[in-house]
C-alpha positions in Angstrom: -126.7 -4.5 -95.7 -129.9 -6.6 -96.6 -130.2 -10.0 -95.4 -129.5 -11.6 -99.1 -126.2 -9.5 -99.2 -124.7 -10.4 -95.6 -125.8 -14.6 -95.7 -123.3 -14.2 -99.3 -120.2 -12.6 -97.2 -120.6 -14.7 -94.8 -121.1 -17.8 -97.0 -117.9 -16.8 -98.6 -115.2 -15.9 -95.4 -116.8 -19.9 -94.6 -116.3 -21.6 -97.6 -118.0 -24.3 -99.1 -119.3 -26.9 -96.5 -117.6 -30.3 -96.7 -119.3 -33.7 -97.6 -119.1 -34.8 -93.9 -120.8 -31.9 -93.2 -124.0 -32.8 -95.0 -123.3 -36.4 -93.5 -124.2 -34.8 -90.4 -127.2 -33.0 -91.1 -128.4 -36.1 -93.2 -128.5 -38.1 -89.7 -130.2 -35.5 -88.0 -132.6 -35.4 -90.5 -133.2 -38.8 -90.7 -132.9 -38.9 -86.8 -135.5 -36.9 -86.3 -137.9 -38.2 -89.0 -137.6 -41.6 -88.1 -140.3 -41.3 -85.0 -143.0 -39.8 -87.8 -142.2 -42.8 -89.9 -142.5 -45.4 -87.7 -146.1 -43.8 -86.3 -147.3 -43.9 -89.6 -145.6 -47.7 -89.9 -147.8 -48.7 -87.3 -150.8 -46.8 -87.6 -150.6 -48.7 -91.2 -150.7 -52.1 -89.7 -152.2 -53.7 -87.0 -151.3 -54.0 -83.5 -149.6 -57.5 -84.3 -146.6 -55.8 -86.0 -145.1 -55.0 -82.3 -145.0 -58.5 -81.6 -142.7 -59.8 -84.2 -139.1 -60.3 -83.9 -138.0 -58.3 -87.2 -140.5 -55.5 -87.6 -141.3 -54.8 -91.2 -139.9 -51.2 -93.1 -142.4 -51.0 -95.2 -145.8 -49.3 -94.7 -148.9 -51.8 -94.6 -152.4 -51.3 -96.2 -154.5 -50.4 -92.9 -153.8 -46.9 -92.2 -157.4 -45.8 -93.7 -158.9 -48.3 -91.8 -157.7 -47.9 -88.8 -158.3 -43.8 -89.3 -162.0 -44.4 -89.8 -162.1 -46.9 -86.3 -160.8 -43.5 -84.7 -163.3 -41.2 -86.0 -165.8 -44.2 -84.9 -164.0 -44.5 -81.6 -163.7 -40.8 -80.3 -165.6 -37.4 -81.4 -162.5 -37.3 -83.7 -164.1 -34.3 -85.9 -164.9 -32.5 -82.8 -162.3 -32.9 -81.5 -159.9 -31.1 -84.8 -162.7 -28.5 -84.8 -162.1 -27.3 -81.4 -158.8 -27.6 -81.4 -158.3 -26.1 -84.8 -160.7 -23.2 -83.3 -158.6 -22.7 -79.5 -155.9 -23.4 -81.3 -156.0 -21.0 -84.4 -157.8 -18.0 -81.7 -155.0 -18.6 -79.2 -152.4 -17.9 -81.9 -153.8 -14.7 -83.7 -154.4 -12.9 -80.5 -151.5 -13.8 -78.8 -149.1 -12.5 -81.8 -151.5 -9.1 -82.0 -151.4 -8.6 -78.3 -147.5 -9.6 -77.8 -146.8 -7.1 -80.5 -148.9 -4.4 -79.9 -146.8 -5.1 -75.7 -143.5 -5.8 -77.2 -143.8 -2.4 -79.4 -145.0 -0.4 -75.6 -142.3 -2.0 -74.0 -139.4 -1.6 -76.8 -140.2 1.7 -77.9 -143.0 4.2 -75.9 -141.5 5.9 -72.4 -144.1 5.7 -69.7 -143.7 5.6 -65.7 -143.4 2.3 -63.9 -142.3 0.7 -68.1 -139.2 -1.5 -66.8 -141.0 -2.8 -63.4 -144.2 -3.8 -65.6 -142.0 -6.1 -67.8 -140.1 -7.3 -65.4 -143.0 -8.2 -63.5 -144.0 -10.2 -66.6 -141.0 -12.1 -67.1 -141.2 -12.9 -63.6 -144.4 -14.5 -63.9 -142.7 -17.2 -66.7 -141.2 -18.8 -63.6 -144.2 -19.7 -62.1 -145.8 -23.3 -63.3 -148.8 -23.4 -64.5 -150.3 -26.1 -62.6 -150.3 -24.1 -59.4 -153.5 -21.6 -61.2 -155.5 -24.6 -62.2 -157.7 -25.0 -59.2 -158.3 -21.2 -59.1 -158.2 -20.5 -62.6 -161.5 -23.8 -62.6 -163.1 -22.0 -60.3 -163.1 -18.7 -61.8 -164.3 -20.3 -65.1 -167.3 -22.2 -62.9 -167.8 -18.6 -61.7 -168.5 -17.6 -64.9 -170.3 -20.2 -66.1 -167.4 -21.5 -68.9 -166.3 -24.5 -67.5 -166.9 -27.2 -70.3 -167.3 -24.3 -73.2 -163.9 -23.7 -75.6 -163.9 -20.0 -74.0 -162.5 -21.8 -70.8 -159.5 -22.5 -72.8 -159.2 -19.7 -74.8 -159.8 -16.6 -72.6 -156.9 -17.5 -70.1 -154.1 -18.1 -72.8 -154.9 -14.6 -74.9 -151.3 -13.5 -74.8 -148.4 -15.1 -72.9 -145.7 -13.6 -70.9 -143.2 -15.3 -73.3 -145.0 -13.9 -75.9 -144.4 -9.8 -74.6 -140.9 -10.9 -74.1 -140.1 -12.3 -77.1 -141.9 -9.2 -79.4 -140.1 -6.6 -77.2 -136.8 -8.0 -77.6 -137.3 -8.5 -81.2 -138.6 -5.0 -81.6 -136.0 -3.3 -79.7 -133.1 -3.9 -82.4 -135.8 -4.5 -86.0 -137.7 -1.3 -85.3 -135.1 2.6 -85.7 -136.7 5.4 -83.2 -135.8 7.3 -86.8 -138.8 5.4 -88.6 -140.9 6.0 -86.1 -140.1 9.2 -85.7 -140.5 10.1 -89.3 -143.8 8.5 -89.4 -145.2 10.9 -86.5 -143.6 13.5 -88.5 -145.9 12.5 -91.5 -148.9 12.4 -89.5 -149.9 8.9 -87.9 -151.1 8.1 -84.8 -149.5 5.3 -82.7 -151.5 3.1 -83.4 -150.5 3.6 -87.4 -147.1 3.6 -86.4 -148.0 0.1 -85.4 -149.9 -1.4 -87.9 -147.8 0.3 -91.1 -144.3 0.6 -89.3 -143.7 -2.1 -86.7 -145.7 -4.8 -87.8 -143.9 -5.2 -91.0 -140.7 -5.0 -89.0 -141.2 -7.9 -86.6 -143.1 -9.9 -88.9 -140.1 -13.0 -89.0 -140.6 -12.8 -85.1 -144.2 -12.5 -85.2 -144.4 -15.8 -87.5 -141.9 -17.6 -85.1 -144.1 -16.6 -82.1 -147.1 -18.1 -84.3 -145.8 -21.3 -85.0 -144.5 -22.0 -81.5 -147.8 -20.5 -79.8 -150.0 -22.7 -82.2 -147.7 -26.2 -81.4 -148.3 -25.1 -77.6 -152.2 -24.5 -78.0 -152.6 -27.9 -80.1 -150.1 -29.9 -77.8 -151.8 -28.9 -74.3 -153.7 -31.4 -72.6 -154.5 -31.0 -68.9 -155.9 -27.9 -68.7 -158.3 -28.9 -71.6 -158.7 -32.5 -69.5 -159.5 -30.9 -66.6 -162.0 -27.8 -67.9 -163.9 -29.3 -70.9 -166.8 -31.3 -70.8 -166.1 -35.0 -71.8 -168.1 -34.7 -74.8 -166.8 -31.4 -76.7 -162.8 -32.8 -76.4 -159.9 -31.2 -77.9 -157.1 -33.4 -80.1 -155.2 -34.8 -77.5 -158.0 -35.5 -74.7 -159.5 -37.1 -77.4 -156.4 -39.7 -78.1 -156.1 -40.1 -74.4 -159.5 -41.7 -74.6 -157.9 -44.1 -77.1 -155.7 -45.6 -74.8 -157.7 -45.4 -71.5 -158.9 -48.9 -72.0 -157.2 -51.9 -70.8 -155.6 -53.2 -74.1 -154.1 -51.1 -75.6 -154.1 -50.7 -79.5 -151.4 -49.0 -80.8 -152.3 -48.6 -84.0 -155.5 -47.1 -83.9 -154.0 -44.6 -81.1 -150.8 -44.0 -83.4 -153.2 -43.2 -86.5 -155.1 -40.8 -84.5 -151.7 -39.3 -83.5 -151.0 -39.6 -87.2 -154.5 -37.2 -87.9 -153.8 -34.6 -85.1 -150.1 -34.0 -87.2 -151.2 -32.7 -90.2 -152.5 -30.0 -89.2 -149.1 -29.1 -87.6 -147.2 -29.4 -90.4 -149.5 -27.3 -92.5 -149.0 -24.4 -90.3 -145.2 -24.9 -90.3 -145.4 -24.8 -94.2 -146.9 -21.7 -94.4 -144.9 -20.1 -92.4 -141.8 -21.9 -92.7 -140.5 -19.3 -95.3 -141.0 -16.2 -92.4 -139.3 -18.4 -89.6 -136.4 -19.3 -91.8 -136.2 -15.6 -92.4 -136.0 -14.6 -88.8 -133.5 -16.8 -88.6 -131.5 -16.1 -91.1 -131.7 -12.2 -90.4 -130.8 -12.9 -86.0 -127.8 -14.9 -87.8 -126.7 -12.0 -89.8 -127.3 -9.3 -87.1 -125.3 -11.6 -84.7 
């Protein structure tokens, strides 16, 4: 049964969803769009606006303005640039490397397979503040600290990342096709690339998006490794605010900047996650 066919059965034994139904989902919506609006409300005005008794609804005529005092502020285009480049490296390898684990893990027999990954998932329960003093040192070691490497060679591939792929991969990918491609000829490694691949590719874009939000959103380890100089996004609007007054509006059209590129990558792949979605709600 394809995806298309089983979302119309089930769509059917439901029904049609009633009007308070979409009342609902309207609030959430709204709900959850109001904090974007009002960040752009304010980075549109000045820092006055918080001050009045009835704030005003209605974007104000600033927001450029107040976008070029952040680029004069802060390294602003640094800033995107790196974070664009740890972020966008992060992502790629960490999908490649979590599928090509999740496929070892889901479907190749090898001694020691299930105390490896559970190993891994062990290692999810361990914060991540208790490697940064080691982890600095190693990179000082090596002479990274300061350099984007610093922040991109210790987050190539995630132990969330392996588990996710593998448990994907267990139930997307049949021993059958794999079987039939070894019959045919490939390697394992072609197995991968033509046969799995293409089978976790809803998960794979899911893994992408979150890894990416992760990478973009993480700020002490790039605080405490990078030089002050060569920032990432959010160091960078830290330094906005570090200052004894405070002004809102240029930190909240900086935070206005350092969304976009977010919800670029969530466009482009928001038709694959909805997918994967839609496909774990039919198999469920």
């Amino acid at each position: 049964m394809t995806v298309q066919s089983g979302l119309r059965a089930r769509a059917s034994r439901l029904g049609k969803p009633r009007k308070a139904t979409y009342g609902v989902l309207i609030v959430f919506v709204l709900g959850s769009l109001f904090p974007f609006y009002w960040s752009f409300l304010v980075a549109s005005r000045d820092n006055g606006m918080l001050t009045e008794r009835i704030p005003p609804l209605l974007p104000g005529g600033n927001f450029f303005a107040n976008a070029a005092r952040v680029f004069d502020t802060v390294p602003f285009w640094r800033a995107l640039a790196n974070s664009v480049i740890v972020s966008g490296t992060v992502t790629l390898t960490t999908v490649l490397f979590s599928s090509l684990a999740g496929f070892a893990f889901a479907k190749l027999r090898f001694r020691g397979r299930n105390g490896l990954f559970v190993f891994i998932v062990v290692t999810l329960a361990v914060p991540t503040q208790l490697g940064i003093i080691p982890l600095f040192i190693a990179m000082s070691k090596l002479g990274w600290a300061g350099g984007l490497q610093s922040v991109i060679v210790p987050n190539l591939v995630t132990a969330f990342g392996v588990f996710w792929m593998r448990q994907y991969t267990v139930d997307a990918l049949p021993y059958e096709l794999i079987e039939a491609a070894r019959v045919d000829g490939c390697s394992m490694i072609r197995v991968f690339w033509n046969v799995c691949l293409p089978a976790v590719r809803p998960a794979a874009a899911i893994l992408a998006m979150f890894t990416f939000m992760t990478s973009w959103n993480d700020f002490l380890w790039p605080l405490v490794v990078l030089d002050a100089g060569n920032p990432t996004v959010q160091v960078a609007l830290e330094k906005l605010q570090s200052g004894y007054y405070v002004d809102y509006s240029l930190v909240l059209a900086g935070t206005t900047l350092a969304t976009i590129p977010i919800l670029i990558v969530f466009l482009l792949l928001g038709r694959q996650i909805v997918a994967g979605i839609m496909q774990g709600a039919v198999k469920g």
